[in-house]
C-alpha positions as CSV (number, residue, x, y, z in Angstrom):
1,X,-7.8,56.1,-44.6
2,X,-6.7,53.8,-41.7
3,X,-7.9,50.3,-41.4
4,X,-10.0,49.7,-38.5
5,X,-8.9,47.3,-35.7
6,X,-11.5,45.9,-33.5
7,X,-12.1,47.2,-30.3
8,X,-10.6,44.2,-28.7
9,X,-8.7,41.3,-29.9
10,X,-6.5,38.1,-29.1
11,X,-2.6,38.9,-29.4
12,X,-0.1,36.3,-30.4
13,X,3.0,37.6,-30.8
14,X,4.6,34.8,-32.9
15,X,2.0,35.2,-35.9
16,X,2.9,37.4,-38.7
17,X,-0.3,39.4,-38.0
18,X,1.0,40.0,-34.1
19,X,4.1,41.8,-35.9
20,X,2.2,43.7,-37.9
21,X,0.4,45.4,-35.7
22,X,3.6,45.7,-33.4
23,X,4.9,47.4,-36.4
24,X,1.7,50.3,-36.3
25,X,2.2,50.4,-32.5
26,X,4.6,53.0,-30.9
27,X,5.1,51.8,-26.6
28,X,3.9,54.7,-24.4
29,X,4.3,53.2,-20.9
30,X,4.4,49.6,-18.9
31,X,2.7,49.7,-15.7
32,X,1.3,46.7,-13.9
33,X,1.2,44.0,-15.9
34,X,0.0,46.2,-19.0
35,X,1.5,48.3,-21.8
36,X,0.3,51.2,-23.5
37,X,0.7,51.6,-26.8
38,X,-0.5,54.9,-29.6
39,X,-0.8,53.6,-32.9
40,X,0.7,55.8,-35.1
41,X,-1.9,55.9,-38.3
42,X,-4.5,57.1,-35.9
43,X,-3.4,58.4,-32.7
44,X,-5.8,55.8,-31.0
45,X,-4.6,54.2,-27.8
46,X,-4.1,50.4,-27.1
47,X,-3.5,48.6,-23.8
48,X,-1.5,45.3,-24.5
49,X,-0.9,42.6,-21.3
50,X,2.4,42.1,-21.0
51,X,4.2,38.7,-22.0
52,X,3.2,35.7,-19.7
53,X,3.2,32.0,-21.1
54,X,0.2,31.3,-19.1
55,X,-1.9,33.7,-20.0
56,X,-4.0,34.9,-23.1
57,X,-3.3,38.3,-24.2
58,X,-5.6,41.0,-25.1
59,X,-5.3,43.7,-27.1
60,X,-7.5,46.3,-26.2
61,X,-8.7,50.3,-27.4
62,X,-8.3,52.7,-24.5
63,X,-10.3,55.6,-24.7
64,X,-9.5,57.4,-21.4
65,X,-5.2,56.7,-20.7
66,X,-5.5,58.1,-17.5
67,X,-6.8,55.4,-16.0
68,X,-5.6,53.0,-18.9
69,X,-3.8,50.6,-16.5
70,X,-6.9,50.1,-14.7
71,X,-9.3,49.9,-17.2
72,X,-11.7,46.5,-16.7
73,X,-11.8,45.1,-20.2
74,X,-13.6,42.0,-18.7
75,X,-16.8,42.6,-20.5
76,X,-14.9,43.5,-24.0
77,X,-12.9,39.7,-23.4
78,X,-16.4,37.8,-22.9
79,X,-18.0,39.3,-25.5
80,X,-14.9,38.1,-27.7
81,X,-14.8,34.6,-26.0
82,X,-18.7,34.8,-26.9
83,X,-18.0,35.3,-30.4
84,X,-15.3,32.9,-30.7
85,X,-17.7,30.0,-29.4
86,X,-19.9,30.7,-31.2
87,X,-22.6,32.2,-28.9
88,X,-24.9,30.2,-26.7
89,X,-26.8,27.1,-26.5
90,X,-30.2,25.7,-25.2
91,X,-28.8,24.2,-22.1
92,X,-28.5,25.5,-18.9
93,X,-25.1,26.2,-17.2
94,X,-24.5,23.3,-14.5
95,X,-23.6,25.6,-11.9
96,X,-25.5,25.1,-8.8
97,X,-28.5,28.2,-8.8
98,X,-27.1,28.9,-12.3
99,X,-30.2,29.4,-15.6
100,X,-28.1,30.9,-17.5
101,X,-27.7,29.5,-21.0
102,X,-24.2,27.4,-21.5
103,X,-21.9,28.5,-23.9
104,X,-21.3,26.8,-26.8
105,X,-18.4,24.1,-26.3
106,X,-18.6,24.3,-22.7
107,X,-21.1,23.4,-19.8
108,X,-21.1,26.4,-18.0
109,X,-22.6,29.8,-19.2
110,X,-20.3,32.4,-20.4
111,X,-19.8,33.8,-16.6
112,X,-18.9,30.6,-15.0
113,X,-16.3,29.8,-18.4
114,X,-14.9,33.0,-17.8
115,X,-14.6,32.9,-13.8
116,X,-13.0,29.3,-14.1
117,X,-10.0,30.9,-16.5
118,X,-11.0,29.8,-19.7
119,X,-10.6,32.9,-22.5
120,X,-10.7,31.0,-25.8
């Protein structure tokens, strides 16, 4: 049975796990900035962001790859940068007209952190 990935992850392609999963990954297409990958176990389909030193990767399930190049995985990479910091705290976020709780290791709420370019 194949071992589940999440639906959306960090990619580093210089840790062993990053070749691993390269290894599982057969390259479909490159188109804007993104590739698309079918992993071979499964037959599921991944979009990767292409290589960029300034910029976090994602590694992300596609369900529907006809419009895998402009999928908005926005929501799936807060979620993650949610769960990395560990959720929320009691405070607000500083941002002018802003209630929403701050994220944890940051004094802006999950939103604002993601808007200002922050994804870990």
């Amino acid at each position: 049975m194949p071992r589940t990935w999440p639906t959306v992850s960090y990619f580093n392609s210089g840790t062993a796990a990053a070749r691993e999963v390269m290894g599982e990954l057969e390259l479909l297409d490159r188109k804007n900035w993104y590739e698309l990958y079918r992993r071979i176990e499964d037959g599921t389909h991944w979009r990767l962001d292409t290589e960029d030193k300034f910029q976090q990767r994602y590694l992300v399930q596609i369900d529907d790859t006809g419009s895998w190049d402009s999928f908005d995985s926005s929501a799936l990479e807060k979620e993650l940068l949610l769960e990395r910091r560990g959720g929320v705290g009691a405070e607000e976020c500083i941002c002018a007209g802003c209630s929403a709780p701050v994220l944890l290791k940051s004094a802006f709420c999950l939103n604002h952190t993601y808007e200002r370019g922050v994804r870990k």
